[in-house]
C-alpha positions as CSV (number, residue, x, y, z in Angstrom):
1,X,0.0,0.0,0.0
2,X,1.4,3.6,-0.9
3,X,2.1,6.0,1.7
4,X,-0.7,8.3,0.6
5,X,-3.1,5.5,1.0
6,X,-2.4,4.6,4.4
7,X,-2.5,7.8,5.9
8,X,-5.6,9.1,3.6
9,X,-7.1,6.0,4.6
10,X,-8.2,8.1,7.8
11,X,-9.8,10.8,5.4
12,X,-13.5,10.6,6.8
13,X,-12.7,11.3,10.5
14,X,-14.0,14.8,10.4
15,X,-17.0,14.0,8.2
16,X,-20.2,15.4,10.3
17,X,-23.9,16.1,10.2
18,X,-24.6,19.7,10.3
19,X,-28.2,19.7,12.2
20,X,-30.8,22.0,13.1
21,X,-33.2,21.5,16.4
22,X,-36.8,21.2,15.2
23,X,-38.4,24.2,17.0
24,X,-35.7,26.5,15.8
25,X,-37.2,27.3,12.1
26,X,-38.6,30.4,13.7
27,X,-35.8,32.2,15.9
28,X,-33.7,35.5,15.2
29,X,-30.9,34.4,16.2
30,X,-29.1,30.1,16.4
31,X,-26.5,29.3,18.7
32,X,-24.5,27.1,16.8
33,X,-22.2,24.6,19.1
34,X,-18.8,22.8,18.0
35,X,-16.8,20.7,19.8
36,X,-13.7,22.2,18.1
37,X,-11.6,24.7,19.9
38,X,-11.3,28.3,18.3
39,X,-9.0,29.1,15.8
40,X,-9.3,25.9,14.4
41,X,-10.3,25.2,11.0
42,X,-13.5,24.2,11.7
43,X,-13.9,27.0,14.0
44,X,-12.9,29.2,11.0
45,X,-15.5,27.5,8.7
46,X,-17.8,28.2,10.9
47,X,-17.9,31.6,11.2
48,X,-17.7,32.1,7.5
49,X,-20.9,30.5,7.4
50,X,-22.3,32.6,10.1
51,X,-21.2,35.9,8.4
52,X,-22.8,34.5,4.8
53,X,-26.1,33.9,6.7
54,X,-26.6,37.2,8.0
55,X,-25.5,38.8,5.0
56,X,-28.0,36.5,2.2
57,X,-30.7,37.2,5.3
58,X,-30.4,40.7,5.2
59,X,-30.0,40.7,8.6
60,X,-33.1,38.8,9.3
61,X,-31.2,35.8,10.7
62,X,-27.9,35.8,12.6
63,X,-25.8,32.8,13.7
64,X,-23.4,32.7,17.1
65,X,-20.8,30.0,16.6
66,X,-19.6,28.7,20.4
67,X,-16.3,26.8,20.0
68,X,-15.6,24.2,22.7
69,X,-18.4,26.0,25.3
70,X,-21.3,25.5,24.9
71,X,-21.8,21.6,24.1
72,X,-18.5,19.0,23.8
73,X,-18.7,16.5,20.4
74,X,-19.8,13.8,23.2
75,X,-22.7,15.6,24.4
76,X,-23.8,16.8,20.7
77,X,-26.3,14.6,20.0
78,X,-28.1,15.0,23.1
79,X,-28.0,18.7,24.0
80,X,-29.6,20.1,20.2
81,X,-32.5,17.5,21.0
82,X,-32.8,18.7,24.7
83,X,-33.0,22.7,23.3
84,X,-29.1,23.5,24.6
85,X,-27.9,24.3,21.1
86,X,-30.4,25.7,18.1
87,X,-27.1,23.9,15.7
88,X,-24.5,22.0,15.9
89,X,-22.0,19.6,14.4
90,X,-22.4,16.1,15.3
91,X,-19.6,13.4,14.8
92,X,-22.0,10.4,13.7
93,X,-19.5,7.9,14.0
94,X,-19.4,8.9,18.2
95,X,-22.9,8.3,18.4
96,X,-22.8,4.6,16.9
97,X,-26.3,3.9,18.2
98,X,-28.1,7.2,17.4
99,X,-27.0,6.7,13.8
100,X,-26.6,3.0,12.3
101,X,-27.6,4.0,9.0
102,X,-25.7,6.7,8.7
103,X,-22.6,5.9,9.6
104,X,-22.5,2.9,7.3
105,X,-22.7,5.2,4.6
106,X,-20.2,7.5,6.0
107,X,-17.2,4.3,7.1
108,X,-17.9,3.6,3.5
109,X,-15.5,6.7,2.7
110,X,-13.2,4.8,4.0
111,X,-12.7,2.5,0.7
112,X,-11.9,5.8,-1.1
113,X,-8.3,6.0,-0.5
114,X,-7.7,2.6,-1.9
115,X,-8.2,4.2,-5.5
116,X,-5.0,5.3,-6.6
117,X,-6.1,7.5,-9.3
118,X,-8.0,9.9,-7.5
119,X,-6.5,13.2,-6.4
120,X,-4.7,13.4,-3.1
121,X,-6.7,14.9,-0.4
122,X,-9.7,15.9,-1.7
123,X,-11.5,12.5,-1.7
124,X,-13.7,13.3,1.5
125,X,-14.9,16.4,0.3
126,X,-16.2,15.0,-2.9
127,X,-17.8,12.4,-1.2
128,X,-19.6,14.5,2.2
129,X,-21.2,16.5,-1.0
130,X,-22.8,12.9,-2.3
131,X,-23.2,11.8,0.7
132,X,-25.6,15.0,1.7
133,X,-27.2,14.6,-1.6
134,X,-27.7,10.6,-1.3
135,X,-29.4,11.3,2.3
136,X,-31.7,14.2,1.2
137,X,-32.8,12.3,-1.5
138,X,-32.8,9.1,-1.3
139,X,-32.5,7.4,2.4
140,X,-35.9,8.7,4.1
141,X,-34.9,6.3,7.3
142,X,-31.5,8.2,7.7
143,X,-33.6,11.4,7.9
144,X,-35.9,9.5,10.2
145,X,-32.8,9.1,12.6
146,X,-32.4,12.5,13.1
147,X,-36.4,12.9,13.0
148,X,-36.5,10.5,16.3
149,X,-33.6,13.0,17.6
150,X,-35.2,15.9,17.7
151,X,-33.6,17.4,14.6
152,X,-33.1,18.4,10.9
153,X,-30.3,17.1,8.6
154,X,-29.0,20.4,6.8
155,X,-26.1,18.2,5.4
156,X,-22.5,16.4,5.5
157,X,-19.3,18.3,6.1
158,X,-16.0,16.3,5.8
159,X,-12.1,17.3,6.5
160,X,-9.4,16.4,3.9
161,X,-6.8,13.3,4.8
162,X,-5.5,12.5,8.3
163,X,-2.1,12.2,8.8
164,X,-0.1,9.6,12.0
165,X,1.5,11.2,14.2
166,X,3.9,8.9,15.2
167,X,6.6,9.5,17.9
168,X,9.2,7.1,15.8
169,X,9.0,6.9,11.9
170,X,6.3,4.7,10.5
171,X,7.7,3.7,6.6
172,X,5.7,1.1,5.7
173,X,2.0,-0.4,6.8
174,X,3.9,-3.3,8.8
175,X,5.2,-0.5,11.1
176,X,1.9,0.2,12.3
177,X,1.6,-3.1,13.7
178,X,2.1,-3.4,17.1
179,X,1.6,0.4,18.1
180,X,-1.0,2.3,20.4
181,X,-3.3,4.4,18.0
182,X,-5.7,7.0,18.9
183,X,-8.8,6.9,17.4
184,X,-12.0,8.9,17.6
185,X,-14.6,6.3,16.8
186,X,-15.2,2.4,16.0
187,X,-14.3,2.5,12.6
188,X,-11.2,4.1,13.1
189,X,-10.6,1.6,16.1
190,X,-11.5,-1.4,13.7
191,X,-8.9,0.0,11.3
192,X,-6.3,-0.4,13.5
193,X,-6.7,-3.5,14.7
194,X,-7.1,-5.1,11.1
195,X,-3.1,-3.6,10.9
196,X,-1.9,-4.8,14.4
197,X,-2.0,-1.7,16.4
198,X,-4.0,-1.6,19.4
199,X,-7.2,1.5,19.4
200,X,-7.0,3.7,22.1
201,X,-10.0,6.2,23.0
202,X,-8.4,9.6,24.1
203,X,-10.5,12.9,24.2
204,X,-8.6,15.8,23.7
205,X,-8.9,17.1,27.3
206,X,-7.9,13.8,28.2
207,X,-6.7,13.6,32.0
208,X,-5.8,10.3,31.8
209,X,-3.2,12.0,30.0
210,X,-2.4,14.9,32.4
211,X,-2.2,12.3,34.9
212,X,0.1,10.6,33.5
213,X,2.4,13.5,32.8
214,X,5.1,13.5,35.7
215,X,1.8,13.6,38.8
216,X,2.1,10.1,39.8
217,X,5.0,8.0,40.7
218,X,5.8,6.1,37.4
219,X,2.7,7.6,35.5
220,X,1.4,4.6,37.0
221,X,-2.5,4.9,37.3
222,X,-4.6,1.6,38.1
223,X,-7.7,3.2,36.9
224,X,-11.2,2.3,39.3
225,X,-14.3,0.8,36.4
226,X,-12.8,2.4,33.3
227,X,-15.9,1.1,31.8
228,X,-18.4,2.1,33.6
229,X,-19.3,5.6,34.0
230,X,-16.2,6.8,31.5
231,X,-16.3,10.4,31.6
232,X,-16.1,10.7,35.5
233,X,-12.3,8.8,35.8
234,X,-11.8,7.0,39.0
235,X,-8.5,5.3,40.3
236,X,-5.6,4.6,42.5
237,X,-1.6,6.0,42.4
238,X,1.4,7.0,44.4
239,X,2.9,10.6,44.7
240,X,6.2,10.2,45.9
241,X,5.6,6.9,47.5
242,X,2.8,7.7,49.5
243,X,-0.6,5.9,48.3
244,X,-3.4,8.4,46.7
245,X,-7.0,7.9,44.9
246,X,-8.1,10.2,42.4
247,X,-11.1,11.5,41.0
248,X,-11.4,13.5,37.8
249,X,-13.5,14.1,34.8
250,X,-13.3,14.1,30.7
251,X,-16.5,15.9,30.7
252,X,-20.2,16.2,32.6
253,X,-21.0,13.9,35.5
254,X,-23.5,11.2,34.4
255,X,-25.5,9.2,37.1
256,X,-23.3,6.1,36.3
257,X,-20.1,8.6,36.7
258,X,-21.5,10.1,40.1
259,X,-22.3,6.2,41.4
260,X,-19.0,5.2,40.7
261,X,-17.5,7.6,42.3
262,X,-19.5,7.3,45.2
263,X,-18.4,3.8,45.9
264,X,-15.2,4.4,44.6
265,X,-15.2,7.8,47.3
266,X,-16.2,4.8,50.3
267,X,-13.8,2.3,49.2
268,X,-10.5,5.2,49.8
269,X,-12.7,6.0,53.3
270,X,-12.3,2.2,53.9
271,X,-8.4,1.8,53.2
272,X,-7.8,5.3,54.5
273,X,-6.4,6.4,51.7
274,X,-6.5,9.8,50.8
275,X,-8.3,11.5,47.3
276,X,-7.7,14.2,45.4
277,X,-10.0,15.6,43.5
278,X,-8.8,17.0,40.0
279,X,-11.6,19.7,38.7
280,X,-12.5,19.1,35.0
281,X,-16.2,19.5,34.8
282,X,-19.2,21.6,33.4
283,X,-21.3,20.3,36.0
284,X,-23.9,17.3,36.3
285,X,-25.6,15.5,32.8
286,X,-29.2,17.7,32.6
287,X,-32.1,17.0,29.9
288,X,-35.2,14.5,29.7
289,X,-32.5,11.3,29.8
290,X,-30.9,11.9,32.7
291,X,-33.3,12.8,35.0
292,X,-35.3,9.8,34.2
293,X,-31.8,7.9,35.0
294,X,-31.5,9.6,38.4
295,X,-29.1,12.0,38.2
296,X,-30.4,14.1,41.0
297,X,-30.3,10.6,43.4
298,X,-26.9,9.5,42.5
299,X,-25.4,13.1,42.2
300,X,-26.5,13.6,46.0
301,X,-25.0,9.8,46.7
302,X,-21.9,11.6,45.2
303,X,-22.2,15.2,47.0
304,X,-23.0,13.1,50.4
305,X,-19.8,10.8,50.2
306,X,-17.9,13.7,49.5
307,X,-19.1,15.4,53.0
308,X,-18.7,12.9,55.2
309,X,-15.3,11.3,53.7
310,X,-13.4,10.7,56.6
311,X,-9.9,10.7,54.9
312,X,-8.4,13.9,53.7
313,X,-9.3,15.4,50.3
314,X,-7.2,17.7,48.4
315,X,-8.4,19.4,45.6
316,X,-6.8,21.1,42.3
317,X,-9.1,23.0,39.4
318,X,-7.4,21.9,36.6
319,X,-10.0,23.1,33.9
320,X,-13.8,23.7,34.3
321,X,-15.6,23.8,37.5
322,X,-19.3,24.6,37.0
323,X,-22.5,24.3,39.3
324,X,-22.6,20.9,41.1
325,X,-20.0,20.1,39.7
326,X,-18.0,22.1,41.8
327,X,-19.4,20.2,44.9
328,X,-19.4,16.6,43.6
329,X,-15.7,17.5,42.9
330,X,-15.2,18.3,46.3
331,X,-15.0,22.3,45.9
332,X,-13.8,24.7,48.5
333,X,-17.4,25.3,50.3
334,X,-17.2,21.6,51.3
335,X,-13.3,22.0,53.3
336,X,-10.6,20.3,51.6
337,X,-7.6,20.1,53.4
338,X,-6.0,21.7,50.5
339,X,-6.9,23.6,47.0
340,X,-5.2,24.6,44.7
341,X,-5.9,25.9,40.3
342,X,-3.9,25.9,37.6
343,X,-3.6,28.8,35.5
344,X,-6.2,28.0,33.2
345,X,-9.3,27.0,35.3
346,X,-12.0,28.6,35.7
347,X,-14.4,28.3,38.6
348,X,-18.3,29.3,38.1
349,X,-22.2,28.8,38.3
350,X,-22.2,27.9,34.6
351,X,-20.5,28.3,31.5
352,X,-20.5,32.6,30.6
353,X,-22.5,31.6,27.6
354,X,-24.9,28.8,29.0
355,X,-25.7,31.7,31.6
356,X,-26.5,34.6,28.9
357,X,-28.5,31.6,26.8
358,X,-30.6,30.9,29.7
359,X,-31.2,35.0,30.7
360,X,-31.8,35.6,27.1
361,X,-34.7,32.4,26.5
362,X,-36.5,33.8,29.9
363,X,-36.4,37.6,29.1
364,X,-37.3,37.3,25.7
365,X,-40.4,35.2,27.0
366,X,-41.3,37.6,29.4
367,X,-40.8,39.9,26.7
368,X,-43.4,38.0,24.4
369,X,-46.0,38.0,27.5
370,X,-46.0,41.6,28.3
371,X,-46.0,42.8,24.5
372,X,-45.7,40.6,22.1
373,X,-42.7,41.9,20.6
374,X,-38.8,41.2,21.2
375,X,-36.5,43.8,21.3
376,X,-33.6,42.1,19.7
377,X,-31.2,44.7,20.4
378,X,-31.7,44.6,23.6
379,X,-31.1,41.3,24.2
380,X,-28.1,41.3,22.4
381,X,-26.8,44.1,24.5
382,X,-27.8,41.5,28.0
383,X,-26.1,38.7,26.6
384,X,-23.0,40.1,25.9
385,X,-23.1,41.7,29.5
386,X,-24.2,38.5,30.9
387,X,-20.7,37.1,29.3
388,X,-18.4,39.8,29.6
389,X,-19.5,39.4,33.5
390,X,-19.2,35.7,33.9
391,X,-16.1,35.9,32.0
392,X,-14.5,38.0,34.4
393,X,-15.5,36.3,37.3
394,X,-14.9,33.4,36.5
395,X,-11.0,34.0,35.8
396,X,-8.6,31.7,38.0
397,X,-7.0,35.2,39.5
398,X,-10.0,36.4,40.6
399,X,-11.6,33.7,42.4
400,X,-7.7,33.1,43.7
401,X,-8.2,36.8,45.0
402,X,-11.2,35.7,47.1
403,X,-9.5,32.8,48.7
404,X,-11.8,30.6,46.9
405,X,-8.8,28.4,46.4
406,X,-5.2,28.0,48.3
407,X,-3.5,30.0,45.3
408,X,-2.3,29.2,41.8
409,X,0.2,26.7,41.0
410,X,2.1,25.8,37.8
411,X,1.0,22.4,36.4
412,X,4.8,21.2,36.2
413,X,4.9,21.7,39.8
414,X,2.0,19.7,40.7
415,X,3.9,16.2,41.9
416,X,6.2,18.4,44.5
417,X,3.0,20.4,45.6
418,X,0.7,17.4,46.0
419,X,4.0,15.2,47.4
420,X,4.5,18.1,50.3
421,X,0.4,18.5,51.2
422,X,0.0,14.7,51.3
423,X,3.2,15.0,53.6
424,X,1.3,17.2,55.8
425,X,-2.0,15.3,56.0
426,X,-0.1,12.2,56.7
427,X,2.0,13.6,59.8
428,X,-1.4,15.7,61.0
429,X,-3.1,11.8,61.1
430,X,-0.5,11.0,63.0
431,X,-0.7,13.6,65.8
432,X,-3.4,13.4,68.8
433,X,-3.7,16.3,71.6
434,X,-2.7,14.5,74.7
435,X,-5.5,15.4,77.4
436,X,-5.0,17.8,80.7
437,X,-5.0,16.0,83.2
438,X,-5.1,18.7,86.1
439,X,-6.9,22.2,85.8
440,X,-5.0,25.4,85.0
441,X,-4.6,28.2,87.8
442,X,-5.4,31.8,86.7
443,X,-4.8,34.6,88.6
């Protein structure tokens, strides 16, 4: 197989269903939500599509694009049916079960690359433009799929090839065999295995990863029900010897998340080992689903376990740390021994825009009520307040500046800083008052 082969082989990874919520056909305004960062291509895309909208609308019809904020590729799916998001872009091939049909037609990209005399590159393109056209015409039960979700197909986007990046040179297919490869979804995963190498599922906020990067003794983690509950990351290490359990997050806590972590929270009580709590959530899972799973049971299971742990906790914001979240994670109204952020967390009720969505839905219903008639302006002119507030509030220096946290430490410094506290709580266990045994004379 030619080189161009096996790394265009990977050329459908990006290819994604632009939707639109149902009951959004009539607003002023759609929040559109990627799971990309900004800057990014995507990102870019984007908001070249927002700017042609307004401008072939007249004005009539605006569209705010919210890179990596609003909604995560995981949570997609779910939050433009549950009203979140008016748009997004959804990975199909991440939501295997939402979209069987679909992403048959979408691996089938796959077989693309093994055409040699097509041009380098832009094979995915060409085929997310037949693929739209195939759907919108032709496959009524892959428009039913998104019909049962809540939403409407507005068409495929795809990415040009993917490239490995490989920390050694890979020549030859035979030199895949054997590695670790990250992949984003099944196919990908299937792919790699049918060449030797073994699929692993990373998110790009991974903190299996950050774990792993010089915080534990011999980036050694023996990880607590990886498959149960996966976003909510539960397990056991060593910071300079001395025996730790830690509790982190890839994303919103589910209800099988926040029951793991309950038992997993009663387990370190049991052993008397100590847990450290490592900050990297928007909050508890909300919408129709998960309150009919329980979230609001199990979250409080979580919440309680945290209160009346009877080992120490210590606690470090390492990225988001929203609503609940902030006290199922052990946040500094429920007493950690110690707590610290990194440089980039950011500590809050809610997301800045989340907030100014929610403000802006009630007061432009209020708005409807009294008169019947929305002042868009003005609601423009909340929102962006709403953000600009949140946004500064929310900054790791300023919640640093109100003692909500022990101060700000650099993330290369976090293995001496959690080696030293664990030091501490270790020798305070130690120590008992010795009782008087006679009264004291005062004058």
């Amino acid at each position: 197989m030619k080189t161009r082969n096996r790394t265009g082989i990977l050329s459908m990874a990006t290819l994604a269903s632009a939707v639109l919520m149902s009951s959004a056909a009539d607003a002023r305004e759609l929040n559109y939500a990627l799971g990309a960062p900004p800057g990014t291509p995507a990102h870019e895309a984007l908001e070249f599509y927002a700017d042609k909208v307004g401008e072939l609308s007249g004005g009539d019809l605006t569209v705010k694009v919210f890179p990596l904020s609003l909604l995560s590729f995981a949570e997609m799916s779910s939050g433009i049916r549950d009203g979140i998001a008016d748009m997004g872009l959804i990975l199909t091939p991440y939501h295997a079960g939402e979209f069987p049909p679909i992403n048959l037609l979408a691996e089938s990209s796959m077989l693309l690359t093994l055409e040699d005399d097509l041009e380098a590159g832009k094979e995915g393109v060409a085929f997310g433009a037949a693929l739209s056209e195939f759907m919108m015409f032709h496959c009524p039960e892959c428009i039913d799929r998104f019909e049962q979700q809540n939403q409407v197909y507005l068409g495929h986007a795809a990415g040009t090839a993917y490239g490995l990046m490989c920390d050694e040179p890979v020549m030859s297919l035979e030199d895949v065999g054997g590695k670790r490869v990250r992949v984003g979804a099944g196919n990908f995963a299937r792919w790699s295995e049918a060449v030797g190498a073994t699929p692993v599922t990373m998110s790009a906020n991974e903190m299996r990863e950050a774990i792993s990067q010089g915080i534990v003794d011999d980036s050694y983690f023996l990880e607590f029900g990886a498959n149960y509950g996966s976003s909510t990351v539960c397990g056991h290490a060593k910071v300079e010897g001395l025996p730790v359990g830690i509790i982190t997050n890839n994303g919103p806590i589910d209800p099988a998340g926040a029951t793991k972590a309950t038992h997993f929270i009663q387990a370190c009580c049991q052993s008397q080992t100590p847990i450290l709590y490592l900050n990297n959530t928007t909050g508890f899972m909300v919408g129709k689903e998960y309150e009919q799973a329980g979230i609001i049971k199990h979250g409080s299971k979580m919440i309680q376990a945290v209160t009346n742990a009877t080992v120490p906790q210590i606690t470090i914001y390492c990225g988001a740390s929203f609503g609940a979240g902030n006290y199922g994670m052990c946040g500094r109204g429920f007493a950690p021994r110690f707590c610290f952020s990194w440089p980039n967390a950011k500590t809050a009720v809610m997301g800045a825009e989340q907030a100014a969505k929610t403000m802006t839905n009630v007061t432009e219903a209020a708005m409807k009520r009294k008169t019947g008639e929305v002042d868009h302006d003005k609601l423009a002119a909340m929102e962006k307040k709403i953000v600009d507030t949140f946004e500064s509030q929310m900054d790791v220096f300023t919640t640093s500046a109100r003692l909500l946290d022990d101060g700000v430490i650099d993330p290369r410094e976090t293995r001496s800083v959690l080696s030293y506290v664990l030091s501490v709580c270790r020798d305070a266990e130690r120590r008992e008052p010795h009782k008087m045994q006679f009264g004291v004379a005062r004058p």
